[in-house]
C-alpha positions as CSV (number, residue, x, y, z in Angstrom):
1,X,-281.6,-199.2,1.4
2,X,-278.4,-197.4,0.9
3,X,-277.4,-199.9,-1.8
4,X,-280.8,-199.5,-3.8
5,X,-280.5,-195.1,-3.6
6,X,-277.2,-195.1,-5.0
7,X,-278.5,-197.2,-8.0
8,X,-281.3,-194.9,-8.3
9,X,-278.7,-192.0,-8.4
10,X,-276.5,-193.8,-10.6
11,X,-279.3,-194.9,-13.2
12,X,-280.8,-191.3,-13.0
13,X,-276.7,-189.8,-13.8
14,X,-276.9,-192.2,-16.7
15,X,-280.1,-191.2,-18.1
16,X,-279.1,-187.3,-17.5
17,X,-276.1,-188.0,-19.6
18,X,-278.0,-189.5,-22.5
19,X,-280.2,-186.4,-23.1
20,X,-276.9,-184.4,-23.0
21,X,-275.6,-186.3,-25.6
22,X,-278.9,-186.5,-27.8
23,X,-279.1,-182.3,-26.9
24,X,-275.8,-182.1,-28.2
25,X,-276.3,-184.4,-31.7
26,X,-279.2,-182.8,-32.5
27,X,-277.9,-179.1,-31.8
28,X,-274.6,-180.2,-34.5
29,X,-277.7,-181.4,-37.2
30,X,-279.2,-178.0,-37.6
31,X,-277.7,-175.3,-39.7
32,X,-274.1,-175.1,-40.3
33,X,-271.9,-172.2,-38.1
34,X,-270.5,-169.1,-39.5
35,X,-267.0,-169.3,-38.6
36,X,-266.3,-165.7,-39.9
37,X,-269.1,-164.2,-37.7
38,X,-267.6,-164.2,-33.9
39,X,-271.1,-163.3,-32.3
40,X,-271.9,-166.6,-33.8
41,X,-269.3,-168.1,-33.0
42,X,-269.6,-167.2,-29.1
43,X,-272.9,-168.0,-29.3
44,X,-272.1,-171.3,-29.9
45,X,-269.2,-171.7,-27.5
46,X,-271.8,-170.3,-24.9
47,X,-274.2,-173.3,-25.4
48,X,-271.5,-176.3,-25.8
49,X,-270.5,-174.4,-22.2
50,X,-273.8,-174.9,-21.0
51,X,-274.8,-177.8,-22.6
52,X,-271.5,-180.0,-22.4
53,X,-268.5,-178.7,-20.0
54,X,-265.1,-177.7,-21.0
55,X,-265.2,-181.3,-22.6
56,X,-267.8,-180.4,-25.4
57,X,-266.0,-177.2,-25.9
58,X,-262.8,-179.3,-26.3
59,X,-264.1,-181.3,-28.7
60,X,-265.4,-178.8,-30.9
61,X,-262.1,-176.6,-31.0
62,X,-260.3,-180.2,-32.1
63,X,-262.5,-180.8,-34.6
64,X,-262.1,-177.1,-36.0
65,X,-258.3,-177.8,-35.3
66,X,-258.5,-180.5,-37.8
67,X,-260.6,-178.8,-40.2
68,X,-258.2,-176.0,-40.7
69,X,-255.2,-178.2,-40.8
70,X,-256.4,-180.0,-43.7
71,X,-257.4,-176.8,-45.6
72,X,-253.6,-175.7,-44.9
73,X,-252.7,-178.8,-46.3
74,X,-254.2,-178.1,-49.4
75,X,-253.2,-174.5,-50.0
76,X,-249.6,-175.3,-49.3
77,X,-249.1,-178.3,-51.8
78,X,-246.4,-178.1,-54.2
79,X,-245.6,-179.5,-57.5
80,X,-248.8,-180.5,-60.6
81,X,-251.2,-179.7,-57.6
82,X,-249.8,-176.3,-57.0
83,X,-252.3,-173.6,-57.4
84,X,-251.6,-171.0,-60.1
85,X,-250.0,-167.1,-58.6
86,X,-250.1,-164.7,-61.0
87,X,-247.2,-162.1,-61.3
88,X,-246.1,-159.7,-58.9
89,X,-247.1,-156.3,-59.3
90,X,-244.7,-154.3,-61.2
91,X,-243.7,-157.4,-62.9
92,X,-244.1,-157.5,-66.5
93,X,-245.8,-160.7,-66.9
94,X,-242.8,-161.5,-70.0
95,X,-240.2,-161.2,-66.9
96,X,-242.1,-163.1,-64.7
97,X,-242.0,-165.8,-67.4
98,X,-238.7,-165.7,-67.8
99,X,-237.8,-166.2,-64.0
100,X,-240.4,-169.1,-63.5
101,X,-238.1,-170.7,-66.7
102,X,-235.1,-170.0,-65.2
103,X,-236.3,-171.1,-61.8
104,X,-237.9,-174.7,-63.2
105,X,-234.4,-174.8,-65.1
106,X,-232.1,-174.7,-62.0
107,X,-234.8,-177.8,-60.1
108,X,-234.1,-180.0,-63.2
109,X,-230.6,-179.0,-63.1
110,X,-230.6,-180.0,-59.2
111,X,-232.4,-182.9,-59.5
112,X,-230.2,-184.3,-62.4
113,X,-227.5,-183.9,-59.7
114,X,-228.8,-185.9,-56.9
């Protein structure tokens, strides 16, 4: 009897966890979340919290970990794939041509060396 109640409770944990799961998938498939808006954002945190655990909250803050990372990735590329800065202000834009000349000058220079 024992033997048949705990795979009652164990079949019934299973089948809880499932719907968790499907809650969860089907909450990410709706409309995207606005990252810059934190009542949003706390929103959301409030029902992974209830929804998932610490886990589900977890998860999501990796996931935005990742994001992030690869958008620093591509801001902070150097070389053809380097996104244009203009001038300093103050800078005459003739001066700042001049330093960017003299600047690419010295890497060739550098790189001849090695």
């Amino acid at each position: 009897a024992q033997h048949k109640l705990k795979m009652q409770l164990l079949a019934q944990q299973k089948v809880d966890l499932k719907n968790e799961e499907s809650k969860v998938e089907k909450h990410k498939a709706g409309k995207p979340l606005d990252i810059t808006s934190e009542t949003d954002v706390d929103g959301e945190m409030h029902k992974l919290m209830k929804t998932g655990g610490r886990a589900a909250v977890k998860k999501q803050v990796d996931a935005l970990r990742e994001e992030i990372l690869a958008d620093a990735g591509k801001l902070t590329k150097y070389g053809k794939k380097a996104g244009f800065l203009p001038a300093p202000p103050g800078m005459s834009k003739s001066t700042a041509h001049k330093k960017l000349a003299a600047h690419k000058a010295a890497l060739k220079k550098m790189a001849r060396a090695i």
